[in-house]
N, CA, C and O atoms as a Tinker XYZ file with bonds, in Angstrom:
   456  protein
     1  N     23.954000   12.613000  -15.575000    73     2
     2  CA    24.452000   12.936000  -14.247000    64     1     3
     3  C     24.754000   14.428000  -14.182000    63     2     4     5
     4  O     25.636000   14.825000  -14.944000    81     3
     5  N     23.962000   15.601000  -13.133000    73     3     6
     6  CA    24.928000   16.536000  -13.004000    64     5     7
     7  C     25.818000   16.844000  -12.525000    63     6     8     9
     8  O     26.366000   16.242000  -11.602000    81     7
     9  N     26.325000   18.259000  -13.235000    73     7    10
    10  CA    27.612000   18.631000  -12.764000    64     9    11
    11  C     27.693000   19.263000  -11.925000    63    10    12    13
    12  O     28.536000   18.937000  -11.090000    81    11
    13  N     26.983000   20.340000  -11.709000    73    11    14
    14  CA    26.778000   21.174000  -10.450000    64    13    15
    15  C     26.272000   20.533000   -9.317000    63    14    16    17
    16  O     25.299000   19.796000   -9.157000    81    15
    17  N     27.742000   21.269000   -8.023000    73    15    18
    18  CA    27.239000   20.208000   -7.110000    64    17    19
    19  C     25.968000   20.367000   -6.669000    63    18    20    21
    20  O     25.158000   19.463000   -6.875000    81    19
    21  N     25.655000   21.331000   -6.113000    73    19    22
    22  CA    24.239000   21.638000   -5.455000    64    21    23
    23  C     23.310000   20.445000   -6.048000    63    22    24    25
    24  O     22.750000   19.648000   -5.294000    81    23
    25  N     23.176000   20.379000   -7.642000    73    23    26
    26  CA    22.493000   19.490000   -8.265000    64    25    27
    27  C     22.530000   17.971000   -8.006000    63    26    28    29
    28  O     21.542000   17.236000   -8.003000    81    27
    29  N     24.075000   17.528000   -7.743000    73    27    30
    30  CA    24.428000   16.209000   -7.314000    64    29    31
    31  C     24.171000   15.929000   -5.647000    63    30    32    33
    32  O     24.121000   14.809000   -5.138000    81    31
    33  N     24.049000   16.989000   -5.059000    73    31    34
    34  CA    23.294000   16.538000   -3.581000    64    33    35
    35  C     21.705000   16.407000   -3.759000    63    34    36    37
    36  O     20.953000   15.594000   -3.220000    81    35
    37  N     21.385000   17.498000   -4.722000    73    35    38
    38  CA    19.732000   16.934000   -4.802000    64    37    39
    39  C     18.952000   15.557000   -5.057000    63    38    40    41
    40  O     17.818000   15.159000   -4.793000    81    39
    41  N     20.155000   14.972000   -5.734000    73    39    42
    42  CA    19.842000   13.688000   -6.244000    64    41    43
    43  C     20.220000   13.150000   -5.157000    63    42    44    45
    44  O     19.227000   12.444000   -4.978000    81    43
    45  N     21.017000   12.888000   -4.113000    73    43    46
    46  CA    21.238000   12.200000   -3.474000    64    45    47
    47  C     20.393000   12.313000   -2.440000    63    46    48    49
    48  O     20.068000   11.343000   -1.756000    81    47
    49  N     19.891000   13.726000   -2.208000    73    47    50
    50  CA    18.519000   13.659000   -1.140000    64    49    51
    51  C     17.557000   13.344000   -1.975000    63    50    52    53
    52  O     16.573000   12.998000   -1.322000    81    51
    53  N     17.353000   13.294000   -3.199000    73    51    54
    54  CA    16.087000   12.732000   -3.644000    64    53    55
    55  C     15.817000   10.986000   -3.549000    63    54    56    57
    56  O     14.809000   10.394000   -3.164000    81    55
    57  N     17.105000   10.445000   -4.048000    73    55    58
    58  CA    17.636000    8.546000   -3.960000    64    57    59
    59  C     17.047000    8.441000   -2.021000    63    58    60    61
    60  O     16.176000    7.624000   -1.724000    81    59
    61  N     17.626000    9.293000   -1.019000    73    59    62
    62  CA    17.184000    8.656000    0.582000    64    61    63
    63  C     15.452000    9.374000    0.377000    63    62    64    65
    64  O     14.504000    8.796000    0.907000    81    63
    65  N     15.342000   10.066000   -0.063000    73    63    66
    66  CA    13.586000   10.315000    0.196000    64    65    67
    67  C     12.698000    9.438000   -0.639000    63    66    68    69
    68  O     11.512000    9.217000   -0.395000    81    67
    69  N     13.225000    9.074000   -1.410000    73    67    70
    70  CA    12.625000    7.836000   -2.290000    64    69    71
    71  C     12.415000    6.836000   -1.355000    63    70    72    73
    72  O     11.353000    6.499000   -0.830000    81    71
    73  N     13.591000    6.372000   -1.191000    73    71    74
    74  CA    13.705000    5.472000   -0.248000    64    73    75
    75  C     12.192000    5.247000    0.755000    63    74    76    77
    76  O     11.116000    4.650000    0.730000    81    75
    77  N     13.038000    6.231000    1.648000    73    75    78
    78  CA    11.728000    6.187000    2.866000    64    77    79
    79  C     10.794000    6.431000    2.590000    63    78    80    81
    80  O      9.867000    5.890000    3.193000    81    79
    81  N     10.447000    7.599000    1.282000    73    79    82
    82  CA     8.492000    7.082000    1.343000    64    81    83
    83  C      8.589000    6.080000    0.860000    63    82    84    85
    84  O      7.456000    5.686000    1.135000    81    83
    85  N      9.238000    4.880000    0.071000    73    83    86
    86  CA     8.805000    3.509000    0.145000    64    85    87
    87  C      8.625000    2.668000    1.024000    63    86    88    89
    88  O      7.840000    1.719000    1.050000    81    87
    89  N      9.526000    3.094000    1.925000    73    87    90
    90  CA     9.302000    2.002000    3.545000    64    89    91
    91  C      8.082000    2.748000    3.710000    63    90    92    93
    92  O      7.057000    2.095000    3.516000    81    91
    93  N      7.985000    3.607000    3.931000    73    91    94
    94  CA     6.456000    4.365000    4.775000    64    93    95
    95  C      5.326000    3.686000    4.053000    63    94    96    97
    96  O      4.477000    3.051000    4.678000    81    95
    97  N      5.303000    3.811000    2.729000    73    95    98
    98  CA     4.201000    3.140000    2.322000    64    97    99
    99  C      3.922000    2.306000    2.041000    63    98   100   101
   100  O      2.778000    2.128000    1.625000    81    99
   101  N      4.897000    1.265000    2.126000    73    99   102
   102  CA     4.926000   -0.374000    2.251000    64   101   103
   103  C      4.646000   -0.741000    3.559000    63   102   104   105
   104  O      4.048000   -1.816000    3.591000    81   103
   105  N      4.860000   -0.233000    4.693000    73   103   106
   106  CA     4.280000   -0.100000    6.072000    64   105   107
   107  C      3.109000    0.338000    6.057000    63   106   108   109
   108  O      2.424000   -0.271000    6.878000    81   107
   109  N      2.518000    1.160000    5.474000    73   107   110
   110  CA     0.986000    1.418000    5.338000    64   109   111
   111  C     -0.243000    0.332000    4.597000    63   110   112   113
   112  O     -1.324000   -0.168000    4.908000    81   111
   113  N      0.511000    0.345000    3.671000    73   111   114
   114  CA    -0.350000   -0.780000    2.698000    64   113   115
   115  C     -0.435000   -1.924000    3.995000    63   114   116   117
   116  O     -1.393000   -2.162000    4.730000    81   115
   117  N      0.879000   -2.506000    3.982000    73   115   118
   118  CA     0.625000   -3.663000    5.191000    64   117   119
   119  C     -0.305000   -3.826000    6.271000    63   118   120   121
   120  O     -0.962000   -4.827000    6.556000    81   119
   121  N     -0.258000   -2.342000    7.017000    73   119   122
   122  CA    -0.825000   -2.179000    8.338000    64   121   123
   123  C     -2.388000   -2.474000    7.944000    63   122   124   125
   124  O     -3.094000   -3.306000    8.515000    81   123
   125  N     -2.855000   -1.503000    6.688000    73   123   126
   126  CA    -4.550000   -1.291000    6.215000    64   125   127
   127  C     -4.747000   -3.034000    5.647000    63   126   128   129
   128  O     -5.847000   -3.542000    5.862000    81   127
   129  N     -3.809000   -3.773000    5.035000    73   127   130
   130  CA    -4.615000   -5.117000    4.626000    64   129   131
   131  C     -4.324000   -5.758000    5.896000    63   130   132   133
   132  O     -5.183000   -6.590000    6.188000    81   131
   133  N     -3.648000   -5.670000    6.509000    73   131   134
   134  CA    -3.742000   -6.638000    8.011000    64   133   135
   135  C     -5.023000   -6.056000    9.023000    63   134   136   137
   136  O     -5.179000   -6.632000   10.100000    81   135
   137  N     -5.673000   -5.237000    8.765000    73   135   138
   138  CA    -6.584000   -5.032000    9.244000    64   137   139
   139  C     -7.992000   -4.967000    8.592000    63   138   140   141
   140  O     -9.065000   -4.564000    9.040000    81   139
   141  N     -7.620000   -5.530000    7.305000    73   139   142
   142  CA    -8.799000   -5.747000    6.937000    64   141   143
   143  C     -8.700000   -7.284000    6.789000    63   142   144   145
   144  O     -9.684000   -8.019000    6.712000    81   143
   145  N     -8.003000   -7.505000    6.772000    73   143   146
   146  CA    -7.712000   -9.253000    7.184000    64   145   147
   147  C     -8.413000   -9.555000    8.914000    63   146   148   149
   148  O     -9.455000  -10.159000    9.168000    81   147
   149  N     -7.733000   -9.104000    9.610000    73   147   150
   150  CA    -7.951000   -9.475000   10.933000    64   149   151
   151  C     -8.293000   -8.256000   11.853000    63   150   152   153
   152  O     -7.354000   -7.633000   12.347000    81   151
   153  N     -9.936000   -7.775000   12.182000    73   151   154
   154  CA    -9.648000   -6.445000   12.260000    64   153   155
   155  C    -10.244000   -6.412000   14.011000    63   154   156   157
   156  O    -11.291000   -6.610000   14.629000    81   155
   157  N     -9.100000   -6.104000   14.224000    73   155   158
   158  CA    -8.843000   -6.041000   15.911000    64   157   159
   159  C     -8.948000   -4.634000   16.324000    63   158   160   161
   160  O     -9.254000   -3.759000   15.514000    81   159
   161  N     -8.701000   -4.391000   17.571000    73   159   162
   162  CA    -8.489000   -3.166000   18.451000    64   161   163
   163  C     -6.941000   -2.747000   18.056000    63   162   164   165
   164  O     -6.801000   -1.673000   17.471000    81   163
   165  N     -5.812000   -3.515000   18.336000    73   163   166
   166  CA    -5.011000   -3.431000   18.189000    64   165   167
   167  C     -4.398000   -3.142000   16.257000    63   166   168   169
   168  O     -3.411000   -2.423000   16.101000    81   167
   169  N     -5.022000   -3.703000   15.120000    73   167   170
   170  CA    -4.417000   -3.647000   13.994000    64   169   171
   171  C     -5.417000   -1.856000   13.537000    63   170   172   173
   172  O     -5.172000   -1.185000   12.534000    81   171
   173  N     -6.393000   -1.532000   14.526000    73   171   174
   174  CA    -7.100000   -0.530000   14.235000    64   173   175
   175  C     -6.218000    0.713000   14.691000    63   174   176   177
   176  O     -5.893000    1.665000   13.982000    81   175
   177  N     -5.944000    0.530000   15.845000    73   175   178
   178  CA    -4.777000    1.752000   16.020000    64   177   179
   179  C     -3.579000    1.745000   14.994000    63   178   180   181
   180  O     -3.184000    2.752000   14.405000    81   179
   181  N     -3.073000    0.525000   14.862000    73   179   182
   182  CA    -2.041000    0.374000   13.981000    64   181   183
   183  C     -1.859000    0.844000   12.512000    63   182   184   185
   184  O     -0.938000    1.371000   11.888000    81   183
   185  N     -3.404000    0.342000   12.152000    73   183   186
   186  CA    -3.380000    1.610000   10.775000    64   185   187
   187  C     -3.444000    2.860000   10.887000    63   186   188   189
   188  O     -2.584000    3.473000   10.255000    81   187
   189  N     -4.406000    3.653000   11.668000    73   187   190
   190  CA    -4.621000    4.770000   12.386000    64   189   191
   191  C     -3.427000    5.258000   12.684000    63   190   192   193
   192  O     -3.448000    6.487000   12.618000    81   191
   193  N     -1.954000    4.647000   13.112000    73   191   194
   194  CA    -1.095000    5.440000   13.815000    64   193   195
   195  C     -0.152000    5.687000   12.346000    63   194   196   197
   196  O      0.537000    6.697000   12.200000    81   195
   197  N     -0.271000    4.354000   11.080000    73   195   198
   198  CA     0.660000    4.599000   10.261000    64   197   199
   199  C      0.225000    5.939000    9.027000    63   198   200   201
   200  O      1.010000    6.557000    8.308000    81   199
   201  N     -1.380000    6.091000    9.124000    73   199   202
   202  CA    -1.695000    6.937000    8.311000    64   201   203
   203  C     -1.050000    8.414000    8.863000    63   202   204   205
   204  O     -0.229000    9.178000    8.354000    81   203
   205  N     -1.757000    8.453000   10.058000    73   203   206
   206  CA    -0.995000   10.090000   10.579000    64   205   207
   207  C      0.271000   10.365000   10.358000    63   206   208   209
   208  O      0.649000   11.522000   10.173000    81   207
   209  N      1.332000    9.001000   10.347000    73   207   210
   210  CA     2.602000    9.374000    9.817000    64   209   211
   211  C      3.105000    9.460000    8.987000    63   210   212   213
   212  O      4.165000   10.085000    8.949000    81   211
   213  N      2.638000    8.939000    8.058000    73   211   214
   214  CA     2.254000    9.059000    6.055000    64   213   215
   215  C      2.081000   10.368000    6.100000    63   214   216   217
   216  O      3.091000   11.034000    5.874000    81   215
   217  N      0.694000   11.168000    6.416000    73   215   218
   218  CA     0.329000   12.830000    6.697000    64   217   219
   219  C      1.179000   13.945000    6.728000    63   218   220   221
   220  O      1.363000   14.932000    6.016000    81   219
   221  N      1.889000   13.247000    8.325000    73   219   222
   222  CA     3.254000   13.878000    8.783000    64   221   223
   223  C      3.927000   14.157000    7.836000    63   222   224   225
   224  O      4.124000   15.332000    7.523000    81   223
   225  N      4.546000   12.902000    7.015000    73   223   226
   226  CA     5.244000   13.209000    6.110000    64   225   227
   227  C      5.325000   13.597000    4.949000    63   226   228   229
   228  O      6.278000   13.545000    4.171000    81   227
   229  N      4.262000   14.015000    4.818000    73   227   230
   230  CA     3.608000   14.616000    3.642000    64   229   231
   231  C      3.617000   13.491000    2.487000    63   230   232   233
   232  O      3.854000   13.737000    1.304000    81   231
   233  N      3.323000   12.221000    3.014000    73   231   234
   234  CA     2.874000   11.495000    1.774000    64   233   235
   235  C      1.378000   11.390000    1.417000    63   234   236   237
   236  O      0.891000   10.891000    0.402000    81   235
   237  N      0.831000   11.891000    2.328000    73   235   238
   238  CA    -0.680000   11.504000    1.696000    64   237   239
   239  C     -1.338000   12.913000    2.277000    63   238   240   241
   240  O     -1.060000   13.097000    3.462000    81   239
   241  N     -1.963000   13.696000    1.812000    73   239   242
   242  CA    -2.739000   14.787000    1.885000    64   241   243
   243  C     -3.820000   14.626000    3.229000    63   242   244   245
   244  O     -4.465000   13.584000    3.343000    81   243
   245  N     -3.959000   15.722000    4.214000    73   243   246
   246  CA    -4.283000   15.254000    5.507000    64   245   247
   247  C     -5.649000   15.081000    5.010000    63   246   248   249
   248  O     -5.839000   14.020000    5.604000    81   247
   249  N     -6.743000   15.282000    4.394000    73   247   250
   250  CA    -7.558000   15.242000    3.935000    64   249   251
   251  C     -7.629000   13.915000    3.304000    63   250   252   253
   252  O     -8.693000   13.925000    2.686000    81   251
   253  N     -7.178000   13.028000    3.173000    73   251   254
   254  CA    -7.349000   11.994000    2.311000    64   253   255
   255  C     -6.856000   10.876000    3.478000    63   254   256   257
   256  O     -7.257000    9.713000    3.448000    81   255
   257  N     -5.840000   11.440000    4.612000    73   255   258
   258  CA    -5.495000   10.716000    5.601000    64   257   259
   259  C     -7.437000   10.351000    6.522000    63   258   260   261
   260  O     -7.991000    9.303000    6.853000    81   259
   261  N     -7.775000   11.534000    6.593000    73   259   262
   262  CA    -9.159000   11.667000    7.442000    64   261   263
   263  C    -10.119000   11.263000    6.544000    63   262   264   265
   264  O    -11.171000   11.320000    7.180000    81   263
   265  N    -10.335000   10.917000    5.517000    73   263   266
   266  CA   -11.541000    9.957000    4.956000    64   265   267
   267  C    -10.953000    8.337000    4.931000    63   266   268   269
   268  O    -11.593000    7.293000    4.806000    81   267
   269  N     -9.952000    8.485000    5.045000    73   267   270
   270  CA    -9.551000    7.003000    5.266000    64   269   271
   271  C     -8.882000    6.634000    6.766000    63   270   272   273
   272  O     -8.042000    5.750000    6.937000    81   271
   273  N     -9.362000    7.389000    7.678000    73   271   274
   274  CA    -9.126000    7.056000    9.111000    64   273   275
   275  C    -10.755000    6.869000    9.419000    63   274   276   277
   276  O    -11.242000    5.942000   10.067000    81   275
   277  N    -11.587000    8.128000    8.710000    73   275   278
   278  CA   -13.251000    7.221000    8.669000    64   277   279
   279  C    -13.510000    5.890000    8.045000    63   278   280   281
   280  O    -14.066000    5.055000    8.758000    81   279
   281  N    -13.243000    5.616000    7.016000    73   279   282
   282  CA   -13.625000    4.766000    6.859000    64   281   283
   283  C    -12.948000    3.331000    7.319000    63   282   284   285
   284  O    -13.339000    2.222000    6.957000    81   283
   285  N    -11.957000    3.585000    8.111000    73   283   286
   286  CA   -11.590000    2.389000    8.797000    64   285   287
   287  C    -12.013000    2.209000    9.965000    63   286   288   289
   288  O    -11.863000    1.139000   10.555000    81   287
   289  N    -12.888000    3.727000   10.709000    73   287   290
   290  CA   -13.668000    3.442000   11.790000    64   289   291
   291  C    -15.235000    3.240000   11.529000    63   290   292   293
   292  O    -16.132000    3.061000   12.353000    81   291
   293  N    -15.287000    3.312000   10.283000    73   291   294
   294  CA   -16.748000    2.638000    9.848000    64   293   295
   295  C    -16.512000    1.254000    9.952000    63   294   296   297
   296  O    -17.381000    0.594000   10.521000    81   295
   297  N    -15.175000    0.485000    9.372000    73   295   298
   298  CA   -15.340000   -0.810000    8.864000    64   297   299
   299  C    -15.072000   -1.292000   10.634000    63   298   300   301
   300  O    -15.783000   -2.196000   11.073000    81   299
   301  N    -14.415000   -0.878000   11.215000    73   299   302
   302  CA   -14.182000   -1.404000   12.110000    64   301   303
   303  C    -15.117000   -1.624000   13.370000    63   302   304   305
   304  O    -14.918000   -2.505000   14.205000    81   303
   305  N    -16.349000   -0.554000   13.412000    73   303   306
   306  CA   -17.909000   -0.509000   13.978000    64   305   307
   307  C    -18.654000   -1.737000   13.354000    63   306   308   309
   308  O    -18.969000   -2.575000   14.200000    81   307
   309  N    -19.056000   -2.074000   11.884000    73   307   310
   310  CA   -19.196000   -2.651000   11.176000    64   309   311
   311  C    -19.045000   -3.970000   11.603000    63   310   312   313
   312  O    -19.918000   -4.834000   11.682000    81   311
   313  N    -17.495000   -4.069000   11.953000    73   311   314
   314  CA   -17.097000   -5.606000   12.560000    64   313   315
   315  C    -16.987000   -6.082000   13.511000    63   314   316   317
   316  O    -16.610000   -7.240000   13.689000    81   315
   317  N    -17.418000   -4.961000   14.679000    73   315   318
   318  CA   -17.688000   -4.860000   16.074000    64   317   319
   319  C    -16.742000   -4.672000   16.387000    63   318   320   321
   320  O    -16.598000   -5.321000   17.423000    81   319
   321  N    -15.484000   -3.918000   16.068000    73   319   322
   322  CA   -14.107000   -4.275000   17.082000    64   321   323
   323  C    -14.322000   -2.617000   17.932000    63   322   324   325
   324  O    -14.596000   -1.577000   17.333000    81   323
   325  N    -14.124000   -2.739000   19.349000    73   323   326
   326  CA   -14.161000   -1.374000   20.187000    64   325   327
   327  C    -12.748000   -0.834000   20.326000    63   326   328   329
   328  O    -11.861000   -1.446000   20.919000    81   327
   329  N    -12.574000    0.477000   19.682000    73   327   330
   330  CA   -11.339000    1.294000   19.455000    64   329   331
   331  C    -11.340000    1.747000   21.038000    63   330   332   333
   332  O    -12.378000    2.374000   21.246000    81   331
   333  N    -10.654000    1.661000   22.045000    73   331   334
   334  CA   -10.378000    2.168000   23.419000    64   333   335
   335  C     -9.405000    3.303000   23.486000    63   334   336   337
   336  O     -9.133000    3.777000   24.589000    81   335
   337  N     -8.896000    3.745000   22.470000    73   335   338
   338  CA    -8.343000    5.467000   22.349000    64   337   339
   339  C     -6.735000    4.680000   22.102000    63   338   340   341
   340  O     -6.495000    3.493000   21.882000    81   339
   341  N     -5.663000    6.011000   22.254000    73   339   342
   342  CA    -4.886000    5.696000   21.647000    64   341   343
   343  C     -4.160000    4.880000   23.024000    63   342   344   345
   344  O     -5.079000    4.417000   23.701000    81   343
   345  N     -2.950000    4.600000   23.574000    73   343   346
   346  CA    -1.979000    4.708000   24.459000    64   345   347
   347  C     -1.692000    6.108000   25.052000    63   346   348   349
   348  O     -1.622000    6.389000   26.249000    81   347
   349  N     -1.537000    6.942000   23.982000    73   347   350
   350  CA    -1.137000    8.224000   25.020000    64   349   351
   351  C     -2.048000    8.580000   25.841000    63   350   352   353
   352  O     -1.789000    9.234000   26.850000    81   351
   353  N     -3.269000    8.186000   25.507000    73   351   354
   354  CA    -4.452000    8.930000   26.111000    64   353   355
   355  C     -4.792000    8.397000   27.405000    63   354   356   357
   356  O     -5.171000    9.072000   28.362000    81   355
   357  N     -4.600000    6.872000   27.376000    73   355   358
   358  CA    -4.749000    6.111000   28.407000    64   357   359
   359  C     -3.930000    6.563000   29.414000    63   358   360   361
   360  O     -4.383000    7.143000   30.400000    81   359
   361  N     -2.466000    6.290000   29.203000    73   359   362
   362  CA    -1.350000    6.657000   30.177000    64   361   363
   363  C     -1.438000    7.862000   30.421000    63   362   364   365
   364  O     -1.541000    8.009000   31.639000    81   363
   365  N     -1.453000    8.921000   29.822000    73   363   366
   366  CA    -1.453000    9.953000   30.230000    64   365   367
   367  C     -2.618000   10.596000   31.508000    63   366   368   369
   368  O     -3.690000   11.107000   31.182000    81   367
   369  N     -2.375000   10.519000   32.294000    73   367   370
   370  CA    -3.233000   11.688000   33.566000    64   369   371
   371  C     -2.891000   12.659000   33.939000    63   370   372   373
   372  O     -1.809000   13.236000   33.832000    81   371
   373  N     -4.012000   12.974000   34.524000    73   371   374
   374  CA    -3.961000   14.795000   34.780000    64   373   375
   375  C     -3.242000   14.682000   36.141000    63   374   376   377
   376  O     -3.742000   14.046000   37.069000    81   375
   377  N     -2.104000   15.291000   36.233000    73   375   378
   378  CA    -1.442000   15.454000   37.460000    64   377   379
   379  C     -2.553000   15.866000   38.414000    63   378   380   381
   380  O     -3.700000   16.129000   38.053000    81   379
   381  N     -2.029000   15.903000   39.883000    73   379   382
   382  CA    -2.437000   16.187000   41.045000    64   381   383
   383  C     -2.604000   17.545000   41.072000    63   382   384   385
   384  O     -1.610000   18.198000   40.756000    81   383
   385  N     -3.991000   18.380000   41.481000    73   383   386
   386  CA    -3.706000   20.244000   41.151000    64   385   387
   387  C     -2.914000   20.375000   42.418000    63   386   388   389
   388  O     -2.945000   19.582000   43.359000    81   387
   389  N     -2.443000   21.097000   42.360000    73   387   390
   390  CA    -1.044000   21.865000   43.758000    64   389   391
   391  C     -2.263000   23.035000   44.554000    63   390   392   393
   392  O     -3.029000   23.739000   43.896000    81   391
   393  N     -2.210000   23.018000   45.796000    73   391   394
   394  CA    -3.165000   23.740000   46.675000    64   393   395
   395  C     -2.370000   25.105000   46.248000    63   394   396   397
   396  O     -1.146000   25.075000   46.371000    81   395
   397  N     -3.059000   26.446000   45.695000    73   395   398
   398  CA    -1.821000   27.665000   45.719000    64   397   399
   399  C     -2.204000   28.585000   46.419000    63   398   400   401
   400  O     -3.354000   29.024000   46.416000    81   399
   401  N     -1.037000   29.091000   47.285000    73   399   402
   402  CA    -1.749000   30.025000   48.353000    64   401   403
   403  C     -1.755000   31.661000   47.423000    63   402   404   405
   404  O     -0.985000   32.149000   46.596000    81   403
   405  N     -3.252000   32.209000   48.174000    73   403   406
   406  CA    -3.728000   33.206000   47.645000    64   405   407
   407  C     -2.722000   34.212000   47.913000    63   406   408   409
   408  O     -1.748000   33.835000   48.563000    81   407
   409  N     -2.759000   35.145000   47.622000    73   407   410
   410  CA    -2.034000   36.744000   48.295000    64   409   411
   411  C     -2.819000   37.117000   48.662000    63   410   412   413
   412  O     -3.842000   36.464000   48.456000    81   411
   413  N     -2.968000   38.511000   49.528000    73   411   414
   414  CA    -4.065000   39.704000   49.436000    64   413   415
   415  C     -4.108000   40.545000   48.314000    63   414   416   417
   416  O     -3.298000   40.614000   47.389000    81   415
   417  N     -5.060000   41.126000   48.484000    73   415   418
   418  CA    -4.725000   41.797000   47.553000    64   417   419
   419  C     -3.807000   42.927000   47.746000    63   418   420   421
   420  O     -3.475000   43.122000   48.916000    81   419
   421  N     -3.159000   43.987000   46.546000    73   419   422
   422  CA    -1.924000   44.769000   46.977000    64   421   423
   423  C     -2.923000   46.373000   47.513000    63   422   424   425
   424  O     -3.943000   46.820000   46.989000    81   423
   425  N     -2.191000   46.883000   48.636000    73   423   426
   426  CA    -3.221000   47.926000   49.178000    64   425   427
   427  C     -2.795000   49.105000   48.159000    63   426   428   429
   428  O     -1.706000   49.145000   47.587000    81   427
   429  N     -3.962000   50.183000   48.005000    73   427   430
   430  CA    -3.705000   51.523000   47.133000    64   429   431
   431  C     -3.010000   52.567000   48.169000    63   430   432   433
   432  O     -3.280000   52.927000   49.315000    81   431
   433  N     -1.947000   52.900000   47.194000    73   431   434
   434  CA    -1.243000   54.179000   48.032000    64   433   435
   435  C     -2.007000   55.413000   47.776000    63   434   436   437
   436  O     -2.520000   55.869000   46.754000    81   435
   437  N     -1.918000   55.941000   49.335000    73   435   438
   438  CA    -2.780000   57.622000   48.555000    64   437   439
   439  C     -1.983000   58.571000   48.956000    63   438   440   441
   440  O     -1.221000   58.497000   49.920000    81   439
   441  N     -2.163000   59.690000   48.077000    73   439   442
   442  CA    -0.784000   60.590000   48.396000    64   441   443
   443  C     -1.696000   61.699000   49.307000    63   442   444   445
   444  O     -2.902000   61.476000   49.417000    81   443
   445  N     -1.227000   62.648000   49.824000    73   443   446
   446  CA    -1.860000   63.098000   50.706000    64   445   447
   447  C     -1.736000   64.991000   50.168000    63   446   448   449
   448  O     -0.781000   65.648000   49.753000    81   447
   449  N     -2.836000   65.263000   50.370000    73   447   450
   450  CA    -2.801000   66.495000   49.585000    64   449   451
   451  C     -2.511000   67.350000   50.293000    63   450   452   453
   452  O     -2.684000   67.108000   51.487000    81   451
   453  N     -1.966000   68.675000   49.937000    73   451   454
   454  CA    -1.653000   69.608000   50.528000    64   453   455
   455  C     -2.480000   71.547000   50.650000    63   454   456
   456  O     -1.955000   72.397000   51.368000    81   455
């Protein structure tokens, strides 16, 4: 056990980061065999959304996130299931453009010579 505190908080942020990358990646594992179990539209985003947050969190190298977001859209072509984009993409629309009124343009002053 150390003595220095600085040292005894490290451990204690190291014990909660342990932690949660275990939930994170016990949520991942889950999400990728439930979709290779049953591979839907819905369990396809679902892995897709848990890898990017694995990434996020720097548990898995984004590079290793993106060969295994391909190859779950290989398997998932493969098994015919049609990926329809995420939710944000759907909900999200392009607002209404706002009509904006022009100016003139600004006139040149001329000075007047003498």
């Amino acid at each position: 056990m150390p003595i220095i505190k600085s040292a005894k908080k490290r451990v204690k942020q190291t014990r909660k980061a342990t932690a949660r990358n275990a939930r994170t990646k016990k949520t991942l594992r889950s999400a990728l065999k439930l979709f290779s179990k049953k591979a839907s539209s819905a369990t396809h985003s679902k892995a897709q959304s848990t890898l990017d947050k694995a990434a996020k969190k720097g548990l898995l190298h984004k590079n290793k996130v993106a060969r295994k977001k391909r190859q779950l859209a290989a398997a998932a072509k493969k098994a015919g299931v049609k990926h329809t984009g995420t939710k944000k993409a759907a909900a999200k629309k392009a607002p209404p453009k706002k009509s904006v009124a022009k100016k003139a343009p600004a006139k040149k002053k001329t000075t007047k010579k003498k």
